[in-house]
C-alpha positions in Angstrom: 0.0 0.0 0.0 1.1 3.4 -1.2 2.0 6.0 2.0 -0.8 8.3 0.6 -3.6 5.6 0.3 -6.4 5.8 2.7 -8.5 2.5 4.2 -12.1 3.3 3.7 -14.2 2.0 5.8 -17.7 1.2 5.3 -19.8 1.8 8.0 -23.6 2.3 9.5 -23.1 6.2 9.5 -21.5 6.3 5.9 -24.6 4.4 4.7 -27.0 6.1 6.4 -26.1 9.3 4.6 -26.0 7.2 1.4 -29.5 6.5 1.8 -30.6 10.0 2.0 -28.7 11.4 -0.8 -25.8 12.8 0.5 -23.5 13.1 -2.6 -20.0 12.4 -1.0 -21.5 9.6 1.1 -22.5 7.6 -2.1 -19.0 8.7 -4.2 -17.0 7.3 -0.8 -18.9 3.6 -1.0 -18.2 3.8 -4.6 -14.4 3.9 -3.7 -15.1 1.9 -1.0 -16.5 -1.0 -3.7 -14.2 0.4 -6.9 -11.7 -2.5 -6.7 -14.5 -5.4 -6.5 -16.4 -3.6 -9.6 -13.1 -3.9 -11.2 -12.3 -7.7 -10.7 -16.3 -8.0 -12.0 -15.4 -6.6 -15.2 -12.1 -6.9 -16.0 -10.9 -9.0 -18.6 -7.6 -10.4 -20.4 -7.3 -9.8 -24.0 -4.5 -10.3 -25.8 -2.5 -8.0 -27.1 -0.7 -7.6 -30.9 2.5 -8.4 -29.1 1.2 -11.9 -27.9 1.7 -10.5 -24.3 -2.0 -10.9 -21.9 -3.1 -7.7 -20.9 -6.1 -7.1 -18.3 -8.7 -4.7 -19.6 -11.3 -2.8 -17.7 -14.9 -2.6 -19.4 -15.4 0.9 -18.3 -19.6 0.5 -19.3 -19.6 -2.0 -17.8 -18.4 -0.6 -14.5 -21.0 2.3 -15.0 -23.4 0.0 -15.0 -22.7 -1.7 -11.8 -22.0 1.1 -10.4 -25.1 2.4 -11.1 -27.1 -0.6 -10.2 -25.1 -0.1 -6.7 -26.4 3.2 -6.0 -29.8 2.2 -7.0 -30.1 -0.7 -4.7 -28.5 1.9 -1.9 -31.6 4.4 -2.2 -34.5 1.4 -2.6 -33.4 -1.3 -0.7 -30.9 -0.3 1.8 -33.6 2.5 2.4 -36.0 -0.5 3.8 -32.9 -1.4 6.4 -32.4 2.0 8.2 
């Protein structure tokens, strides 16, 4: 881990201000999640050189991303 890297943390009061809208809240359990949407929809191509090299679906990761926030404001509302 890089000196300047953070841990994120998620936690009751981080989602609880996810659920009502707070901005910052939802973009900090996106970061919080970033590296797992990455594994989802990463894949390994290979390149002209012959050489494997990993490739992020960047639509992809919208779209679970997106789905994330959605199931945040419906169903996560239902748990607070």
């Amino acid at each position: 881990m890089k000196s300047g890297d953070e841990i994120h943390e998620l936690n009751y009061e981080l989602i609880k201000r996810a659920v009502h809208g707070e901005p910052e809240a939802l973009e900090e359990i996106l970061r919080i999640y970033e590296p797992y949407h990455d594994s989802l929809v990463t894949s390994e191509v290979a390149g002209a050189d012959g050489k494997i090299h990993r490739v992020i679906d960047e639509d992809k990761k919208i779209q679970v991303q997106m789905h994330l926030v959605d199931v945040i404001q419906k169903k996560w509302r239902e748990l607070i």
